[in-house]
ZAROFI-24705 format. One record per residue (C-alpha): residue in one letter; x, y, z. Coordinates in Angstrom, 3 decimals, padded with zeros to 6 digits. Layout:
N
+------+----------+----------+----------+
! code !       c1 !       c2 !       c3 !
+------+----------+----------+----------+
!    a !        X !        Y !        Z !
...
+------+----------+----------+----------+
end
This chain:
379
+------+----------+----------+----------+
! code !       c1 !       c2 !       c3 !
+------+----------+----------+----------+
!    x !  052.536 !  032.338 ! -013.153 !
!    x !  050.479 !  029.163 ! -014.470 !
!    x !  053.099 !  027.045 ! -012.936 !
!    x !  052.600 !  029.318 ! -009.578 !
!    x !  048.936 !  029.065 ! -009.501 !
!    x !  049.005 !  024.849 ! -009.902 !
!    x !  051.800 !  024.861 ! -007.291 !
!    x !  049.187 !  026.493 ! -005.240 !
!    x !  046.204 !  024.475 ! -006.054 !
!    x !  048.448 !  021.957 ! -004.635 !
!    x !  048.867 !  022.975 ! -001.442 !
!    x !  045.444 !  023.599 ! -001.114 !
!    x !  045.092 !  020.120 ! -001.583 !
!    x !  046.951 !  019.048 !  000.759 !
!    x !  046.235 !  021.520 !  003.230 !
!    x !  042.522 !  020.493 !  002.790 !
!    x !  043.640 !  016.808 !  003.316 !
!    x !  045.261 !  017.689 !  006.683 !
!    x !  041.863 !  019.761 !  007.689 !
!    x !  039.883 !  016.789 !  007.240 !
!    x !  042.167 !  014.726 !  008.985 !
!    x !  043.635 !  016.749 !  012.054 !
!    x !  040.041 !  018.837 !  012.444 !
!    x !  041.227 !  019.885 !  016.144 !
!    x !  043.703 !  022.511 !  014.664 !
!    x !  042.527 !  025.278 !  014.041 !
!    x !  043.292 !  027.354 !  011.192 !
!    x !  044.027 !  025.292 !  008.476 !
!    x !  040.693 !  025.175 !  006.627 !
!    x !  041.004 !  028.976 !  005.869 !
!    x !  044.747 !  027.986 !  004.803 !
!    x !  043.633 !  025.716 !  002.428 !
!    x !  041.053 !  028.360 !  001.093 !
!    x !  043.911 !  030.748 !  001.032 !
!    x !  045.728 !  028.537 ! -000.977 !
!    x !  042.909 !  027.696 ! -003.261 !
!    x !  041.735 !  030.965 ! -004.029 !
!    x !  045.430 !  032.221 ! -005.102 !
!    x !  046.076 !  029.267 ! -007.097 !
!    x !  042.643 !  029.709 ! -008.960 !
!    x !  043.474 !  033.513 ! -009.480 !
!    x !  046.653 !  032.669 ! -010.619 !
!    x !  046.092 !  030.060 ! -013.350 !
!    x !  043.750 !  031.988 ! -014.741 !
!    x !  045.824 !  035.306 ! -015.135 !
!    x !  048.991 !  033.513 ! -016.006 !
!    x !  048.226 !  032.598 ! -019.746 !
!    x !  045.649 !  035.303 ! -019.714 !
!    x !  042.621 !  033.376 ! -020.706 !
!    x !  040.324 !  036.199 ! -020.405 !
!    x !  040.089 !  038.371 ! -023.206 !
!    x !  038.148 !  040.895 ! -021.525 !
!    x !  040.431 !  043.068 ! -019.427 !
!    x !  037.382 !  044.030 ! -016.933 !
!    x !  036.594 !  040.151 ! -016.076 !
!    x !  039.743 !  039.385 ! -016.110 !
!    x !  040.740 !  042.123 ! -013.520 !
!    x !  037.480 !  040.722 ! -011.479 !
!    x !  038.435 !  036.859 ! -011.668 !
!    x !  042.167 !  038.355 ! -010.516 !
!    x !  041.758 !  040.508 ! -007.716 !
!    x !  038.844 !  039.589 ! -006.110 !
!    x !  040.334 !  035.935 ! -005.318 !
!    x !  044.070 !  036.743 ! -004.965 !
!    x !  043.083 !  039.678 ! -002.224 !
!    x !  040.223 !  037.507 ! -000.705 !
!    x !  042.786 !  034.637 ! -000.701 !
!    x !  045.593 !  036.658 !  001.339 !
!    x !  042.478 !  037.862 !  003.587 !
!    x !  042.037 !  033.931 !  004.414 !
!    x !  045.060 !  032.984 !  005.114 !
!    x !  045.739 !  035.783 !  007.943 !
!    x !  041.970 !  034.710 !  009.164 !
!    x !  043.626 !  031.064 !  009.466 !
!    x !  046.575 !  032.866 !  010.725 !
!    x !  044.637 !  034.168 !  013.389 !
!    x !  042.902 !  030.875 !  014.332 !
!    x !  046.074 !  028.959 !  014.334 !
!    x !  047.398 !  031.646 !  016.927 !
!    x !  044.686 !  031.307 !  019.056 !
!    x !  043.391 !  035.394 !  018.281 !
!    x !  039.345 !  036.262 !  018.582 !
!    x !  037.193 !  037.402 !  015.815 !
!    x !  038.751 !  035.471 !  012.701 !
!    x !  035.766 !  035.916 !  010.539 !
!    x !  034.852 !  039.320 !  011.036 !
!    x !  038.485 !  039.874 !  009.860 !
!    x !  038.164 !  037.439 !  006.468 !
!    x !  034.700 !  039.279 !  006.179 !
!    x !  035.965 !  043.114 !  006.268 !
!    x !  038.726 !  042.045 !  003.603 !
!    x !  036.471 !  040.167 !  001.304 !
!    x !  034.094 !  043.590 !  000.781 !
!    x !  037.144 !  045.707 !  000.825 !
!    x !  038.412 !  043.369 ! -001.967 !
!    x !  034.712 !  043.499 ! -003.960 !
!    x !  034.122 !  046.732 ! -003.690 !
!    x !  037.541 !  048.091 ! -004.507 !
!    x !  037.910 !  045.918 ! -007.899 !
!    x !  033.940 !  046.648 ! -008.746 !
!    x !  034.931 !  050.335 ! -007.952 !
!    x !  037.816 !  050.579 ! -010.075 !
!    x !  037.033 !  048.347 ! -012.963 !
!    x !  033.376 !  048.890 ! -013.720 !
!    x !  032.122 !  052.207 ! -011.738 !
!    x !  035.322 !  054.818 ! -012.319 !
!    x !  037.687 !  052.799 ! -014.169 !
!    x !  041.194 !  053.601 ! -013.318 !
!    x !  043.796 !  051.051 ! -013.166 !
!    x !  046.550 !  053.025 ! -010.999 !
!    x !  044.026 !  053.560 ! -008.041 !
!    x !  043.320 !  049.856 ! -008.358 !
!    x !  046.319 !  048.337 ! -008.124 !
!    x !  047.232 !  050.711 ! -005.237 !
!    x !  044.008 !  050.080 ! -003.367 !
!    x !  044.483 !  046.341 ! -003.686 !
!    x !  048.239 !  046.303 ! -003.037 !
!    x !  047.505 !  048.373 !  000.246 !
!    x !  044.863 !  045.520 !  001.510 !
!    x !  047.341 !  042.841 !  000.009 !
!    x !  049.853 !  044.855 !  002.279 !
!    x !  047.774 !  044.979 !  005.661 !
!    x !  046.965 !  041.246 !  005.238 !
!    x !  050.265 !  039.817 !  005.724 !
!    x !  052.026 !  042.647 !  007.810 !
!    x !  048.979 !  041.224 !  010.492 !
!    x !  049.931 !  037.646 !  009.325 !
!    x !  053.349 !  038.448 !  010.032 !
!    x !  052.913 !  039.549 !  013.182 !
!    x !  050.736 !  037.328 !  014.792 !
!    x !  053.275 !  034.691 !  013.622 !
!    x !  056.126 !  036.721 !  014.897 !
!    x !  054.303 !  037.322 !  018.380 !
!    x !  053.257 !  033.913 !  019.112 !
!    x !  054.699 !  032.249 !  022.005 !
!    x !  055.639 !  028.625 !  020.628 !
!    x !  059.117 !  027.571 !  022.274 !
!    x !  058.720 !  023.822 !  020.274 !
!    x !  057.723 !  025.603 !  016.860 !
!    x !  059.802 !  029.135 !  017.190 !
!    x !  061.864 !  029.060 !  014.093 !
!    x !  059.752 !  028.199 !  012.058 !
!    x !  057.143 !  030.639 !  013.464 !
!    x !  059.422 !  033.233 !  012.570 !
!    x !  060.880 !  032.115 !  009.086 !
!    x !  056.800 !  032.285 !  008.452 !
!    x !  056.701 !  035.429 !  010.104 !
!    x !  059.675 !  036.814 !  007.679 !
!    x !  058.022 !  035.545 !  004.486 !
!    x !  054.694 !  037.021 !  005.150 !
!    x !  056.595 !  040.433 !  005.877 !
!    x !  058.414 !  040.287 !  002.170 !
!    x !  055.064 !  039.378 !  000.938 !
!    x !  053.595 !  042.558 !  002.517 !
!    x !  056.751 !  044.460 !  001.017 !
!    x !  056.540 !  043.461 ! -002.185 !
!    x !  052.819 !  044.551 ! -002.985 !
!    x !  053.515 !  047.521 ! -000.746 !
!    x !  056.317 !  048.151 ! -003.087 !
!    x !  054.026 !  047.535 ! -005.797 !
!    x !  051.603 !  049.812 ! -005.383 !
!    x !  054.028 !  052.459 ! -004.776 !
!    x !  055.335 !  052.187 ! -007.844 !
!    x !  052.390 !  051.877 ! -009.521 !
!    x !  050.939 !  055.320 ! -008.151 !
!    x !  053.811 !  057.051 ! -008.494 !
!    x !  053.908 !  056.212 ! -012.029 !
!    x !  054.425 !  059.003 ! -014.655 !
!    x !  053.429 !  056.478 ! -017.624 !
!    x !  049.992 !  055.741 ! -018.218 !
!    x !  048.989 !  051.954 ! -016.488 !
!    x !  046.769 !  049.326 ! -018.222 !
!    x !  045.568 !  046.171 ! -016.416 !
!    x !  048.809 !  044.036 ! -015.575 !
!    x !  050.773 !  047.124 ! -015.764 !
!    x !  052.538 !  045.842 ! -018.530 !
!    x !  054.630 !  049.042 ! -018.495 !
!    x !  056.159 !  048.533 ! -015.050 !
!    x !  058.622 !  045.792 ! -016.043 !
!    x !  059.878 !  046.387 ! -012.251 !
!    x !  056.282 !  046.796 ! -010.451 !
!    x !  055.467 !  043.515 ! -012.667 !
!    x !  058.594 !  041.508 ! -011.139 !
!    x !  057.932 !  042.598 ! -007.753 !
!    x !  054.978 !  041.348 ! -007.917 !
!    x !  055.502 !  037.455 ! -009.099 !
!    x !  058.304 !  037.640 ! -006.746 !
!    x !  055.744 !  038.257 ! -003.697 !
!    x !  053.398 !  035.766 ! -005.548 !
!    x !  056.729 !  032.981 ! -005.558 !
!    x !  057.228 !  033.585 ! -001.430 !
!    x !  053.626 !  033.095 ! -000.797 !
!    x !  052.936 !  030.742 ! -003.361 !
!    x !  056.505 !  028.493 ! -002.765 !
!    x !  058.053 !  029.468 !  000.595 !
!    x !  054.412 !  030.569 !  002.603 !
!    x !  052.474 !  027.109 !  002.160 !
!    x !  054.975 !  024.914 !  002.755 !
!    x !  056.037 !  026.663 !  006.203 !
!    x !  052.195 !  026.693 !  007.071 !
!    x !  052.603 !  023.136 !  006.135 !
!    x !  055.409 !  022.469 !  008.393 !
!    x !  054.043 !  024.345 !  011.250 !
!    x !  050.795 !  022.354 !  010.737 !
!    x !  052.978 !  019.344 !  011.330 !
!    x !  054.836 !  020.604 !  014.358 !
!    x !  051.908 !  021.622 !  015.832 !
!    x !  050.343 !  018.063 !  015.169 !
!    x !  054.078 !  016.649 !  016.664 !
!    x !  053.322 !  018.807 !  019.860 !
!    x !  049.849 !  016.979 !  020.133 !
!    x !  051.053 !  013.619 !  020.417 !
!    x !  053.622 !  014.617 !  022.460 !
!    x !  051.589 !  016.391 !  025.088 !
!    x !  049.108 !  012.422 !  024.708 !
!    x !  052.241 !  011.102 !  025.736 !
!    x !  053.298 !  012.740 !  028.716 !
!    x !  049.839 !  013.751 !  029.990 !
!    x !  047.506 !  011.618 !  031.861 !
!    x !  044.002 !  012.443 !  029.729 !
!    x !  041.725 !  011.760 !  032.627 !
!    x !  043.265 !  014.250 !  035.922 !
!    x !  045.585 !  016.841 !  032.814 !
!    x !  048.428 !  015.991 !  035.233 !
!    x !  051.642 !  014.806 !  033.791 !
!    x !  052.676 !  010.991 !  033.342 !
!    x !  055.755 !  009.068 !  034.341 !
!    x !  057.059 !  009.829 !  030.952 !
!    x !  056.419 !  013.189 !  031.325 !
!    x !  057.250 !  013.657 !  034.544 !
!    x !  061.359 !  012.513 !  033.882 !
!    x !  062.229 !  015.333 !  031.941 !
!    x !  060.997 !  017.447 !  035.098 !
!    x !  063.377 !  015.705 !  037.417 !
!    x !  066.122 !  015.666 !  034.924 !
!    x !  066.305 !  019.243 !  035.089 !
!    x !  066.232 !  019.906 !  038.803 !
!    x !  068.904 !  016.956 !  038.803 !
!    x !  071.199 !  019.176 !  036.406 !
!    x !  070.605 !  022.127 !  038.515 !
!    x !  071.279 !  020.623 !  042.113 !
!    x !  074.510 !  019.318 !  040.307 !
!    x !  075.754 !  022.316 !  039.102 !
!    x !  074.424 !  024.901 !  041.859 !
!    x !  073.509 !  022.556 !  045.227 !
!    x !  069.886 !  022.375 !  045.736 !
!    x !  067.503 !  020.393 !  047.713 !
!    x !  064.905 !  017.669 !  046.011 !
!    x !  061.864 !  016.333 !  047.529 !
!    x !  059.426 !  013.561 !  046.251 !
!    x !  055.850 !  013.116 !  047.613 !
!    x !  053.830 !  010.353 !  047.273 !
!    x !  050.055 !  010.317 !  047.343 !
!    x !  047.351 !  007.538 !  047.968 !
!    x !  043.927 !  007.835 !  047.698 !
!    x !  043.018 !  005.991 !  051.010 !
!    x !  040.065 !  003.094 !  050.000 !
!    x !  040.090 !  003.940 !  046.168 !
!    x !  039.301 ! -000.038 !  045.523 !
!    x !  036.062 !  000.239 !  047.611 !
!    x !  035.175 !  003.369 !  046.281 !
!    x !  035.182 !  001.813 !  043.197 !
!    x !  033.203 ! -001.426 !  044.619 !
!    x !  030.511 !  000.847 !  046.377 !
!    x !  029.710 !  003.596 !  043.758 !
!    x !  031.268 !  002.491 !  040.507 !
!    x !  034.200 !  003.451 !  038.593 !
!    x !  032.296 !  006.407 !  037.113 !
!    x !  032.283 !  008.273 !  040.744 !
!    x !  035.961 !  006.743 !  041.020 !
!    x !  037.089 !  008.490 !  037.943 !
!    x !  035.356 !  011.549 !  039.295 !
!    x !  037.448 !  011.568 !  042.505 !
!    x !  040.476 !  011.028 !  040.553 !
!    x !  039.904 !  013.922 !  038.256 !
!    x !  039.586 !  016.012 !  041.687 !
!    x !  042.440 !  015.508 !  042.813 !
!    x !  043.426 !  016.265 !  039.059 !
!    x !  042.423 !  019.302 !  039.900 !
!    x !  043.603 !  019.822 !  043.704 !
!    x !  047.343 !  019.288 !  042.335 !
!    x !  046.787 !  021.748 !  039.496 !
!    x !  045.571 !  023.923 !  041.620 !
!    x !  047.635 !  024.365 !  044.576 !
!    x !  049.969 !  026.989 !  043.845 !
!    x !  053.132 !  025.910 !  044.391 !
!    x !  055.105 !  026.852 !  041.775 !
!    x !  058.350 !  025.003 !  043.044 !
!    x !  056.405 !  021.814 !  042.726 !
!    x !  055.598 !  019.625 !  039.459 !
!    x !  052.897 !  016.906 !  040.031 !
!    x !  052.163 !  013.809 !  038.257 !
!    x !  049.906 !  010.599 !  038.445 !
!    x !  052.103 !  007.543 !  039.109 !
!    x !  049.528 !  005.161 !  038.552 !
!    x !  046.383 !  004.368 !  039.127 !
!    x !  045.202 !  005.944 !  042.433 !
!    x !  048.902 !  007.177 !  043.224 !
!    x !  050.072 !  010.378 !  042.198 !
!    x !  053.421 !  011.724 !  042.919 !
!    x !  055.101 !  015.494 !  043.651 !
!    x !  058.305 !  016.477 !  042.874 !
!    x !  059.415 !  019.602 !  045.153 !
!    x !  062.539 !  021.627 !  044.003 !
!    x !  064.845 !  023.309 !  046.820 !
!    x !  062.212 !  023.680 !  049.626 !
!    x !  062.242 !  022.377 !  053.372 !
!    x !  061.389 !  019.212 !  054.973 !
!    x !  058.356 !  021.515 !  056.507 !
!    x !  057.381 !  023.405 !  053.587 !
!    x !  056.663 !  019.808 !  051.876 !
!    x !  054.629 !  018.919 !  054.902 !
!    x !  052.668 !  022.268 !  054.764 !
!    x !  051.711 !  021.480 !  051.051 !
!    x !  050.537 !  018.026 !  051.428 !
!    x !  048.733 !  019.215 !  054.683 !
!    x !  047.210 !  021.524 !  052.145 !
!    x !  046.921 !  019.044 !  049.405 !
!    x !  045.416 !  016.899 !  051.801 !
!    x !  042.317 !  019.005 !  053.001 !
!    x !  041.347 !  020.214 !  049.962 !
!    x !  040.881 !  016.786 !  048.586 !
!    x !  038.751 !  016.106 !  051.660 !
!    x !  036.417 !  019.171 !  050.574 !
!    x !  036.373 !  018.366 !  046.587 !
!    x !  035.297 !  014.695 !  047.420 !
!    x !  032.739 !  015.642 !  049.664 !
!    x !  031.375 !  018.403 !  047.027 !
!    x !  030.199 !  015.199 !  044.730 !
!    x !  027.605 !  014.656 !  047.000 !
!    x !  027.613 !  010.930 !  046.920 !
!    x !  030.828 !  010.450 !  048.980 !
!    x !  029.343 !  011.969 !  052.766 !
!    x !  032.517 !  013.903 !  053.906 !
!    x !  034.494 !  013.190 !  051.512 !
!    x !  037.796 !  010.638 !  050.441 !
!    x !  041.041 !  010.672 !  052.343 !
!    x !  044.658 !  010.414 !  051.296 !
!    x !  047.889 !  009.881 !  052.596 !
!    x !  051.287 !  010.936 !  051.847 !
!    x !  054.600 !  009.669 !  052.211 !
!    x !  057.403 !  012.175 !  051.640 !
!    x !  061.442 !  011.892 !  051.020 !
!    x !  064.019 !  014.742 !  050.819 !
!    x !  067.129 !  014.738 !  050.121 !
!    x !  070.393 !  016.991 !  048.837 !
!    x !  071.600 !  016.482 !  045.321 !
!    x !  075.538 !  015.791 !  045.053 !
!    x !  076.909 !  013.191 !  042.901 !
!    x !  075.917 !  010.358 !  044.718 !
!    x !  072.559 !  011.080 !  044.623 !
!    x !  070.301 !  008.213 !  043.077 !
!    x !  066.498 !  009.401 !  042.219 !
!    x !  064.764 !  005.950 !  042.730 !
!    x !  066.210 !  005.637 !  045.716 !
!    x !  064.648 !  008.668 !  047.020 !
!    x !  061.311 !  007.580 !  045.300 !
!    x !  061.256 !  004.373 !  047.538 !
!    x !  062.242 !  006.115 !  050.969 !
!    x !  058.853 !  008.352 !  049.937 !
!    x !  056.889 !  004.802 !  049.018 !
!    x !  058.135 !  003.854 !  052.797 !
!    x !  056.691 !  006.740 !  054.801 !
!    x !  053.626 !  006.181 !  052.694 !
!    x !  053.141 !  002.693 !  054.075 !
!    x !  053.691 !  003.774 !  057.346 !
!    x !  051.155 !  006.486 !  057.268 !
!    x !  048.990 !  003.886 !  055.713 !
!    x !  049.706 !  001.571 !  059.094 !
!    x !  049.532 !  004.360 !  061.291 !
!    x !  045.937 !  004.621 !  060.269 !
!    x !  045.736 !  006.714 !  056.962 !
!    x !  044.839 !  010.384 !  056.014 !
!    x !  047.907 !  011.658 !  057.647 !
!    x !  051.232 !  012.864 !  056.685 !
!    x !  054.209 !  010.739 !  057.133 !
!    x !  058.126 !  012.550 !  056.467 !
!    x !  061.572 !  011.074 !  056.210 !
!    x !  063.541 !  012.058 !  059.956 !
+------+----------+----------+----------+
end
């Protein structure tokens, strides 16, 4: 158990490393208090320092239940769920007054270790399923190997207190007369202590993968995907038109002026009309469509299996409302203008993307001749 409880020090360690280092994820502060407050009540009860079977029963329970109470309160955080601390709060007094209860006020060691095992129990059958029930494609395995371990966790001290209350023998602290209870026990200690920190650990990393891969394909300023992020979009519909037929469409926007805009008002109110149409694009309810920025004022729209006029209709759409969102900055009159240049074509086995992408770059210079703000399509 001595070993256990250092093994979990540990990982507290660690995981307090990683919360002072990656502070945007939530969660892993209480994991590291989880960790700490095991491993503390573990290396003390191991060698069984303390003489005196009430203190030691305090400096066990208290932090071992308070410490499973923290790490489904970090659970909770890490899965996005409300109300965290009131949680971690409920289970702390539960654990207090339960131990005070039974050690000090009416001693009696069987109602203890049930009492305790039942919290112990509730803990990580919530940890488990918040784990199990979060929706984390990237991450899923590993959310549910967590998800299993937390549920054997919950068995074993359910199984523990069981066997403790249904006891015929009389039960000291430890329960030194339930060799089986006893080994039930340290093996739920072992999962959490072994198996439970380091898949926290690894989902802590995953999640911080995820991060830097959603920097990498997301454009911070508009939230709208990049070229690289963009590819894997078009990949997809490629593989689909291949295998089923299908129709692909690429639309190509220009902010009409963006350099003077810049010139006039300054590239704060430039950013600003680049986050709206951000904001138009994520907004316009298409769901066959997947935009991206292309580069600096250019943004591009890829449309999946729609109709030469159903593209026009959405960047007729797209169009207007960018009109309106400029001209709700106040500082712009009636608002910015845009124009579009759009390119359809059937997928077959000849088909060649960037050759699509520069028929839409050619209708957008002519709507850019014809006069910009307007709509210029592919015959």
């Amino acid at each position: 158990m001595t070993a256990l409880g250092l093994a979990a020090l540990t990982a507290s360690a660690m995981f307090i490393a990683l919360a002072i280092f990656a502070r945007q994820i939530p969660g892993v502060r209480y994991w590291a208090a989880g960790a700490l407050a095991v491993g503390f009540a573990t290396v003390l009860d191991g060698p069984r320092l303390i003489a005196d079977w009430r203190l030691a029963s305090l400096m066990f329970n208290i932090p071992f239940t308070t410490g499973q109470a923290f790490i489904l309160a970090g659970t909770m955080q890490f899965c996005n769920r409300p109300h965290a601390h009131r949680v971690l709060r409920v289970f702390a007094v539960l654990a207090v007054v339960l131990t005070v209860m039974f050690t000090y006020i009416t001693p009696d060691d069987k109602w203890r270790i049930w009492s305790l095992c039942c919290c112990q129990g509730a803990a990580n059958l919530a940890t488990a399923y918040l784990l199990f029930r979060y929706p984390d494609p990237f991450s899923r395995p590993v959310f549910i190997a967590s998800s299993i371990v937390a549920l054997l966790q919950a068995l074993a001290a359910l199984a523990q207190g069981v066997l403790v209350s249904l006891s015929a023998v009389s039960i000291t602290y430890a329960s030194p007369q339930l060799p089986v209870a006893n080994m039930i026990s340290w093996g739920g200690a072992m999962l959490n202590i072994i198996a439970g920190n380091w898949l926290m650990f690894l989902l802590i990393m995953l999640r911080l993968v995820a991060d830097l891969r959603v920097v990498a394909e997301r454009d911070v300023l508009t939230g709208l995907l990049n070229r690289r992020g963009l590819r894997p979009h078009i990949d997809a519909i490629l593989r689909r038109g291949e295998a089923h037929g299908g129709a692909i469409g690429i639309m190509i926007l220009d902010i009409d002026h963006f350099k003077q805009i810049n010139d006039t008002h300054g590239h704060e109110v430039g950013d600003k009309v680049l986050t709206v149409m951000g904001e138009v694009l994520l907004k316009m309810g298409f769901p066959s469509a997947t935009p991206c920025r292309w580069g600096g004022e250019e943004f591009c729209i890829v449309v999946e299996g729609q109709s030469r006029d159903y593209m026009v209709q959405m960047a007729e759409h797209i169009r207007k409302s960018f009109q309106q969102g400029t001209a709700e900055l106040g500082v712009l009159g009636s608002g910015r203008t845009v124009s579009v240049g759009i390119g359809r074509s059937f997928i077959d086995a000849q088909f060649d993307v960037s050759s699509l992408i520069s028929v839409a770059d050619a209708q957008l210079y002519l709507a850019k001749l014809a006069g910009r703000d307007r709509v210029a399509v592919a015959e």
